[in-house]
N, C-alpha and C positions, 0 to 999 in steps of 0.2 A: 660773504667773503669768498675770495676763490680757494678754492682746496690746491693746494700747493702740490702734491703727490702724485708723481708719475709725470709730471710737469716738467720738460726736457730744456734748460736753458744752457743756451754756448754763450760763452764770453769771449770776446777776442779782442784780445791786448798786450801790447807787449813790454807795458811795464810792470815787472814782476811783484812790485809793493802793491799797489792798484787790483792785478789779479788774482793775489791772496786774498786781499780784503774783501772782494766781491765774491770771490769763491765761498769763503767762509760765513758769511752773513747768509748768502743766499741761499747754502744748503743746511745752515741753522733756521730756516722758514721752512725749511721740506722738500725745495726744488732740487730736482738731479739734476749738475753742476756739470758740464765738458768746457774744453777750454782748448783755445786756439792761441797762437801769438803773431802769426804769420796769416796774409790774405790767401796765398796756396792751403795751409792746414785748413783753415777756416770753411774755405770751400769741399775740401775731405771730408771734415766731420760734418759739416753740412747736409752733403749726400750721403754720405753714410749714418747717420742719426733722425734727417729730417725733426729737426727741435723744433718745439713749440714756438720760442721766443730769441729773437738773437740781441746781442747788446755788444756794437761794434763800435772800438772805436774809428775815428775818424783819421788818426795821425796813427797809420804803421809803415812798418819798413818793407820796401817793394812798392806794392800796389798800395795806394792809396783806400782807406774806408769806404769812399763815393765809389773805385771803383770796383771793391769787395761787394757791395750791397747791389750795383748792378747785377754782377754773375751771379747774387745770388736769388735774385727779383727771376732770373731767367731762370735759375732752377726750381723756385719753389715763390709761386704769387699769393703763397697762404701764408707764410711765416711771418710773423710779428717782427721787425727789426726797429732799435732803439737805442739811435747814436749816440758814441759818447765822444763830446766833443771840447778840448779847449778853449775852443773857438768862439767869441760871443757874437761875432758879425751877423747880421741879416744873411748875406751874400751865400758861406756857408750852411747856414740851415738850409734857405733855400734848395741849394745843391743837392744837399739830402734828401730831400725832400722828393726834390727831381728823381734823383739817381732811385727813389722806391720805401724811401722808409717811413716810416709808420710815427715816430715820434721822435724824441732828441732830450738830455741831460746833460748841461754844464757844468765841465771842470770848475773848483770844486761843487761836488752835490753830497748833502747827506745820505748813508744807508735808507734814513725810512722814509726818503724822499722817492728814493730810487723803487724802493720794493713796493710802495702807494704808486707808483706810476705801471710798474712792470705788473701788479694785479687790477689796474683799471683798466690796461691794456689787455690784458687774460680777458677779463669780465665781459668786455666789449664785443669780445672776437665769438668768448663760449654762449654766452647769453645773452646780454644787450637787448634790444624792445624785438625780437624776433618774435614769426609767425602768421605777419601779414603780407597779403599781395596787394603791391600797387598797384595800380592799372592808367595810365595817363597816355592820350593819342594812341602812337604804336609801341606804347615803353609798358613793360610787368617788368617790376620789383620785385620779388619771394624775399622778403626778409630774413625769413628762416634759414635758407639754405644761401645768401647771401648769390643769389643769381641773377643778372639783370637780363632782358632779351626786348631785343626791338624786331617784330614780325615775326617771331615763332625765332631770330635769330641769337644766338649768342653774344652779349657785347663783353668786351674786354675790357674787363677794370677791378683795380687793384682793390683790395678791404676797403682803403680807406675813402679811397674814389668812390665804391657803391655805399659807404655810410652817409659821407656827404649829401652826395646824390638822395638817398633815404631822405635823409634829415629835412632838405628840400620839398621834396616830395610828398611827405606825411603831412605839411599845412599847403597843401596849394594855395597862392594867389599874395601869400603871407610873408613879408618881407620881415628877412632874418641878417643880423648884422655878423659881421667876421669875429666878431668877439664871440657871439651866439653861437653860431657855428662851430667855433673850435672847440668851447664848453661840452657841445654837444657829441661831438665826434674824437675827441684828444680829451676832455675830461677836464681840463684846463685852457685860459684865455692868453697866454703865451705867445701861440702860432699866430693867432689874429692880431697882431700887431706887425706881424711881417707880411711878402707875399704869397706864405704859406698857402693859403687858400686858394689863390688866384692863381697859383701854379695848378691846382687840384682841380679846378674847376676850368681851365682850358684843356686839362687834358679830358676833362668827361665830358666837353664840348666837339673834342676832337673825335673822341668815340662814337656817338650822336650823327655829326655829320657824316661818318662813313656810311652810315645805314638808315638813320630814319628823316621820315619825312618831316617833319615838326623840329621846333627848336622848342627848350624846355627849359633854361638856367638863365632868367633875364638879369644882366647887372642895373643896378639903380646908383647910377654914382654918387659915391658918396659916402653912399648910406648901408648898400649890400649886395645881397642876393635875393629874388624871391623864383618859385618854379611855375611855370602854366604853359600850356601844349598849344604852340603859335604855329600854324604852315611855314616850313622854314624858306629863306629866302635866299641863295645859294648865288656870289656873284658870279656874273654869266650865265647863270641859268634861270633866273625869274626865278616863282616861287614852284616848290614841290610839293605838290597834293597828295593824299592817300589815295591809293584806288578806290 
């Protein structure tokens, strides 16, 4: 179980029944509780607290949630964020998804719905199968320290782009379905029904191409994903070899 203490969550919401409720459950578990109502506050105590986990919603007055969770992707690509959304559309999530966050809970959701997700998401982030290096073409993984690097180079990608990416990686050659996937990286088969995944996985496509020679994430339509280190084939450029 994750230890709840010392565990910094912001909430931002601005309907006042909903952010009692939340307030009060979740620091009945042991979490310190800040709270925002506004995408301007949100962003204050954001930088001013750096929290562990954010739980934003999706519908506030001003800025939009999508576009709370962008500025707040810019100021901090470590933070756990975990919309709360009216909304049951695909289209939606997706957006979220886009715009940086990490997972999603639909109006209405129970308390111990919520706190089973918000400590799966802890678990993930603090401990999760960390400790190993991958090594595949010009790509190291460090699971441990959740770093990715292709050529000695830094690559840019979000938590849950380098789990993916991990999840992949750890069975090379091994075709893993969307359902799989999200089990493994979300903790639940939810996302994999939308284009959760495929959002996540062209952006760590896009990462890849700006720097390494190989391509690594092959789709199998249909069916999934599987990962293995191919000379990538770049149009207008033929193929790019290692040195």
């Amino acid at each position: 179980m994750v230890a709840a203490n010392g565990t910094e969550i912001l909430i931002v919401e601005d309907d006042e029944v909903i952010m009692g409720t939340l307030a009060y459950n979740l620091s009945r578990e042991g979490f310190r509780v800040s709270q925002a109502t506004t995408g301007a506050e949100a962003l204050r105590t954001a930088r001013k607290l750096r929290p562990d986990l954010i739980l934003l919603d999706i519908m506030l007055p001003g800025e939009s949630g999508i576009e709370v969770c962008e500025h707040i992707r810019e100021l901090d690509e470590g933070v756990i964020i975990i919309m709360i959304t009216a909304r049951d559309a695909e289209e939606d999530k997706v957006r979220g998804f886009e715009a940086g966050a990490d997972d999603y809970v639909t109006k209405p959701f129970g308390i111990k719905e919520l706190v089973a997700r918000i400590k799966a998401n802890l678990k993930r982030s603090d401990t999760g199968n960390r400790g190993r290096v991958i090594e595949s073409g010009d790509l190291q993984l460090d699971t441990k320290n959740f770093t990715a690097r292709v050529g000695g180079e830094t690559l840019p990608l979000r938590l849950k782009e380098f789990e993916l990416l991990a999840a992949l990686a750890s069975a090379p050659g091994e075709l893993k379905s969307r359902e799989e996937l999200a089990k493994e990286v979300w903790g639940h088969a939810g996302v994999g029904s939308s284009r959760t995944i495929d959002v996540h996985i062209r952006r760590i496509r896009a990462a890849l191409a700006e720097t390494s020679a190989y391509e690594f994430v092959h789709t199998v339509r249909g069916l999934g994903y599987r990962f293995e280190a191919t000379p990538a084939v770049r149009a207008g450029m033929g193929a790019r070899h290692p040195e």
